[in-house]
C-alpha positions as CSV (number, residue, x, y, z in Angstrom):
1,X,56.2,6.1,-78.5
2,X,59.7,5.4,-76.0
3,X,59.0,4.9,-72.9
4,X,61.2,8.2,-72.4
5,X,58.9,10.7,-74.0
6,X,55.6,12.2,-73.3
7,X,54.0,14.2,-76.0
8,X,51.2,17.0,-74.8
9,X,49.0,17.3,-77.8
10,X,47.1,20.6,-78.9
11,X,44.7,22.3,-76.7
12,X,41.5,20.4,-78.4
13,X,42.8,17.3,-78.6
14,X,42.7,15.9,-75.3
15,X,39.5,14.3,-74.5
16,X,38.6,13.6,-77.9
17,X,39.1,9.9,-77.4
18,X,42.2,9.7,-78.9
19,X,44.5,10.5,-76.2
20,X,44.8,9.1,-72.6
21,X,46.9,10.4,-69.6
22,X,51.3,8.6,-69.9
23,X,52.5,7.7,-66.8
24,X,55.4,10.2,-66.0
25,X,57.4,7.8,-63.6
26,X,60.0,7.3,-66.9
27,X,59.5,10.4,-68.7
28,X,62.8,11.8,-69.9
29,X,61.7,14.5,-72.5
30,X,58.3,16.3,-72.9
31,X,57.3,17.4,-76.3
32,X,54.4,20.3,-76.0
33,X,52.6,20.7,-79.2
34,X,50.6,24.3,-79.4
35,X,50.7,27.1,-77.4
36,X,49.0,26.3,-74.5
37,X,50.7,22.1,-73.9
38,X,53.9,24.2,-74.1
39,X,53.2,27.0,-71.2
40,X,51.8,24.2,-68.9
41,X,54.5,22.2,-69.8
42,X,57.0,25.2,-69.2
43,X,54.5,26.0,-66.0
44,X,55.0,22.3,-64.4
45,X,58.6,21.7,-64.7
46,X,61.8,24.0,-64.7
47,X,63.8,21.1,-65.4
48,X,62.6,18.6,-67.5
49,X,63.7,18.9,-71.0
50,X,61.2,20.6,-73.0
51,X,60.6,20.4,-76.8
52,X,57.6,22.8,-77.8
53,X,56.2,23.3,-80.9
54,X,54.2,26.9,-80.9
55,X,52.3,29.4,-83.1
56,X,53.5,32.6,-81.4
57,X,57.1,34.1,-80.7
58,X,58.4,31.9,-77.6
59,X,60.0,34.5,-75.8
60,X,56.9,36.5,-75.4
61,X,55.3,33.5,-74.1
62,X,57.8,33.0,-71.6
63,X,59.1,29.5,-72.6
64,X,62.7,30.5,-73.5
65,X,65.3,33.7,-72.9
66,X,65.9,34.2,-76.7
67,X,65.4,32.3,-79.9
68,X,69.4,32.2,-80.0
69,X,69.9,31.2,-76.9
70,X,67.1,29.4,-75.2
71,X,68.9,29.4,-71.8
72,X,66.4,27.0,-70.0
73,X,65.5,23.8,-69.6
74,X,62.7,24.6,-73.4
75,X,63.4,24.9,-76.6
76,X,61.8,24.2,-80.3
77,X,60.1,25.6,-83.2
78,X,58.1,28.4,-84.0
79,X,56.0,27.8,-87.1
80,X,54.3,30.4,-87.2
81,X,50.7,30.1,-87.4
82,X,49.6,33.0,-86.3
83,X,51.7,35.5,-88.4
84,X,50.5,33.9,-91.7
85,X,47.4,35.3,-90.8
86,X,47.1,38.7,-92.9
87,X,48.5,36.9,-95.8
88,X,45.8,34.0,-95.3
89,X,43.1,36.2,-95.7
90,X,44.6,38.1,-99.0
91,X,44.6,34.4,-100.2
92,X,40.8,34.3,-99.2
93,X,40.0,37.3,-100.9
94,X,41.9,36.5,-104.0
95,X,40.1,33.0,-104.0
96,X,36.6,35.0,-103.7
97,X,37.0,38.4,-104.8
98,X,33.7,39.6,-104.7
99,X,33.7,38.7,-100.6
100,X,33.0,42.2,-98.5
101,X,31.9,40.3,-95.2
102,X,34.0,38.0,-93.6
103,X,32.8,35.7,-90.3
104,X,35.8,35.0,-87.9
105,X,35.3,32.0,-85.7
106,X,37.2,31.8,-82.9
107,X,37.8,30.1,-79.7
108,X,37.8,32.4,-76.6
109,X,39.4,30.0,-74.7
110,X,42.3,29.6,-76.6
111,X,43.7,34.1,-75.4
112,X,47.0,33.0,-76.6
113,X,45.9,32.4,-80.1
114,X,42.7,34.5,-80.3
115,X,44.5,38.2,-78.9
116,X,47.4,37.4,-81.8
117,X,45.1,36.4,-84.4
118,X,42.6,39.5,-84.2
119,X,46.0,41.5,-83.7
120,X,46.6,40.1,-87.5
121,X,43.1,39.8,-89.3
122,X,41.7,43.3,-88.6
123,X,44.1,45.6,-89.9
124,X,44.2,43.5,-93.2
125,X,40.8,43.2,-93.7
126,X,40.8,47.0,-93.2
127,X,43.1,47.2,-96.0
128,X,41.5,45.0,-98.2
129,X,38.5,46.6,-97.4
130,X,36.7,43.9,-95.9
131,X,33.8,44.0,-92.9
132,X,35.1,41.0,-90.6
133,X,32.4,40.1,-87.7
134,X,33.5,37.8,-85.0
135,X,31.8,34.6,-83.8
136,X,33.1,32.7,-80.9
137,X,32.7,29.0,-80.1
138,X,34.5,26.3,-77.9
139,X,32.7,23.2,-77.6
140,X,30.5,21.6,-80.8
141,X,27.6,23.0,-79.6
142,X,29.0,26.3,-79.5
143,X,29.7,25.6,-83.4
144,X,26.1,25.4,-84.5
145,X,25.3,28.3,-82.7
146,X,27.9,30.0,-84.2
147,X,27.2,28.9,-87.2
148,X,23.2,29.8,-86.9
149,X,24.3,33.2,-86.0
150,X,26.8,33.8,-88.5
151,X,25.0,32.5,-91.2
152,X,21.8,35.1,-90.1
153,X,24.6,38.2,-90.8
154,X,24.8,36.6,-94.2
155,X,28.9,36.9,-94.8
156,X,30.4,36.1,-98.5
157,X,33.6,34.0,-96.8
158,X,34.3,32.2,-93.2
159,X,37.8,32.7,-91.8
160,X,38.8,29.9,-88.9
161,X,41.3,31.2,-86.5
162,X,44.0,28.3,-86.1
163,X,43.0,26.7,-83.3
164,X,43.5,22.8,-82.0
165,X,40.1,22.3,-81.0
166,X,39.2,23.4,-84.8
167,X,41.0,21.2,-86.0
168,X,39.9,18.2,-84.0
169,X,36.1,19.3,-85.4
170,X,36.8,19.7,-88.8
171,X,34.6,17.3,-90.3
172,X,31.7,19.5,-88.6
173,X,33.3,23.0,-89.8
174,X,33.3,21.2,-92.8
175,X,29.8,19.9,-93.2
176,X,28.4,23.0,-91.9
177,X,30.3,24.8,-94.9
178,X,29.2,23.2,-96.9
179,X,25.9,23.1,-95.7
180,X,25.6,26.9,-96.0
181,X,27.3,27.2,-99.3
182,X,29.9,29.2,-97.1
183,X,33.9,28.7,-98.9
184,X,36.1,28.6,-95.8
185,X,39.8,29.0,-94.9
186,X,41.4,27.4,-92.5
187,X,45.2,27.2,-91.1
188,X,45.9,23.6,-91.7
189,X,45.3,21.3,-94.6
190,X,43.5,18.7,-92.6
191,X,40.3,20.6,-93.0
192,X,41.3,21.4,-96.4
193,X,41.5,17.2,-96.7
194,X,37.9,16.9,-95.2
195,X,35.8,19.5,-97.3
196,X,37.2,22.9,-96.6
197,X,37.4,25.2,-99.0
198,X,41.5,26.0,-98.8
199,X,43.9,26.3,-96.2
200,X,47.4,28.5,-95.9
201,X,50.2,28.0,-92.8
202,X,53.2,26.7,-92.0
203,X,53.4,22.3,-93.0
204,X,52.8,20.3,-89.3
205,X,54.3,17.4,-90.7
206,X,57.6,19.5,-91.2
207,X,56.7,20.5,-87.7
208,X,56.2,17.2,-85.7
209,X,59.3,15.6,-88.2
210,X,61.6,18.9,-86.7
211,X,60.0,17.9,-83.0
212,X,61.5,14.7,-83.6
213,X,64.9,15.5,-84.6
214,X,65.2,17.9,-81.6
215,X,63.8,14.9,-79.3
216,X,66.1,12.6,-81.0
217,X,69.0,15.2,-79.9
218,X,68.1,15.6,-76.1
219,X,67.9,11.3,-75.8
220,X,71.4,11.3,-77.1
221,X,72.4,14.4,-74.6
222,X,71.9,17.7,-75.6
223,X,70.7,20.4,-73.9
224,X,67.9,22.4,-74.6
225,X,69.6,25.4,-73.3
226,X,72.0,24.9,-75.9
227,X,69.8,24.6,-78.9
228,X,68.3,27.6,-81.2
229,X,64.6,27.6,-81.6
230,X,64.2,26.7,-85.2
231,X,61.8,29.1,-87.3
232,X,59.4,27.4,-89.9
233,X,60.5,27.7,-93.0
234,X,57.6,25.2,-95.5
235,X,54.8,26.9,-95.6
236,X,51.8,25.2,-97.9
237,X,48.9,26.5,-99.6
238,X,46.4,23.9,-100.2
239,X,43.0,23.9,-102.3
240,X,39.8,22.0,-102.5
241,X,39.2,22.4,-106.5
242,X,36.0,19.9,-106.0
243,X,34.9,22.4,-103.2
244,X,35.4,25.6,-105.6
245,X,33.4,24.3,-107.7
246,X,30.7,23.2,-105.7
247,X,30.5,27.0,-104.9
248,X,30.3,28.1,-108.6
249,X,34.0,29.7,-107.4
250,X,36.4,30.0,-110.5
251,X,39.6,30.0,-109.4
252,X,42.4,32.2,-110.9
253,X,44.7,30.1,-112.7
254,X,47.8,32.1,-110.8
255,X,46.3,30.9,-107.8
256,X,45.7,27.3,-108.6
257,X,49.7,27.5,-110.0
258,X,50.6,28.9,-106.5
259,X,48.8,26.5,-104.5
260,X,51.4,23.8,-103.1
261,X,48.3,21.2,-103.9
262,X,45.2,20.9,-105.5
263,X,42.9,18.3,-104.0
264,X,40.3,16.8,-107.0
């Protein structure tokens, strides 16, 4: 990493062990990644160039004047996690079509990703006639309670909200999946990667590679105020077909020909 750059991870991340605090004495650039590194970022410095990397509509987060015009020192990409998140769950459905109960695990930490995701979910599951119950955990203990509750309501399907402190647990949503014969969908592929069942959102590797280019453009002396938020445009649907089976799930081949990949 320059010595020029500080990069806020997602909300989840830090104190995993894999990040420690960057000296800011140098720092020329900050690149936010998630919704809640960008508002503190946005909170901390008015003129600092900021390069975010959110889930929700910036504006109504307060991080720029318009998508056209930014007009501050913050600007970046939306990628839209959150508004895949009716469509996500018709791809749930459509990958178990005999679910009628749905467990949604959220982090009640994470309002900024929570308030839009139930905003998303329950209408859809109203109109594909599904009973969603909400389970709410933010720390890994909070997980296998979760789990141990959710698992007593007996549901056909687990939806994860996109969240970065899922993600950093993953192997444990995983295992506990799979533990509880449960077929899971998740926002991002890593968990897909690790044992999930499937996964649907916008690609974070288009993501951090677009963070980059707009980083690359502020060290060479742009302004932020002066570049558009970009909107995602990749978005990946990914399948575990060694999961499905596991589950005794037969997957539609439309699906399967859909899916951007199949993991063996």
């Amino acid at each position: 990493m320059s010595r020029s750059t500080i990069v806020l991870p997602p909300a989840g991340s830090i104190g995993s062990g894999r990040w420690r605090p960057i000296s800011c004495s140098r720092v020329s650039v900050i690149a936010a990644f998630g919704n809640v590194a960008a508002v503190a970022a946005k909170a901390a410095t008015q003129t600092l160039p900021i390069l975010f990397a959110v889930t929700e509509d910036p504006v109504s987060l307060g991080l720029v004047a318009s998508l056209s015009r930014p007009g501050g020192n913050a600007t970046g990409l939306n990628f839209f996690t959150t508004e895949v998140n009716a469509k996500r769950l018709g791809l749930l459905r459509e990958l178990v079509p005999a679910a009628g109960r749905v467990a949604l695990l959220m982090n009640p930490i994470n309002t900024l990703n929570t308030s839009a995701t139930l905003k998303e979910v329950e209408p859809a599951a109203r109109t594909l006639g599904l009973q969603i119950q909400v389970f709410n955990a933010s720390t890994s203990l909070e997980i296998d309670a979760a789990f141990a509750a959710l698992v007593a309501w007996r549901p056909d399907a687990l939806y994860v909200a996109p969240d970065g402190f899922f993600t950093s647990r993953r192997v444990q949503l995983a295992a506990l999946a799979a533990r509880h014969a449960l077929p899971s969908s998740y926002s991002v592929r890593d968990h897909v990667e690790v044992g999930g069942l499937m996964s649907y959102g916008a690609s974070l590797t288009d993501a951090y590679r677009q963070l980059g280019v707009f980083t690359g453009r502020i060290l060479k002396g742009a302004k932020p105020a002066d570049l558009p938020v970009v909107q995602a445009t990749k978005f990946e649907l990914v399948i575990n077909a060694q999961i499905a089976r596991m589950l005794g799930l037969n997957v539609a081949p439309t699906l399967l020909a859909t899916a951007d990949e199949v993991i063996e």
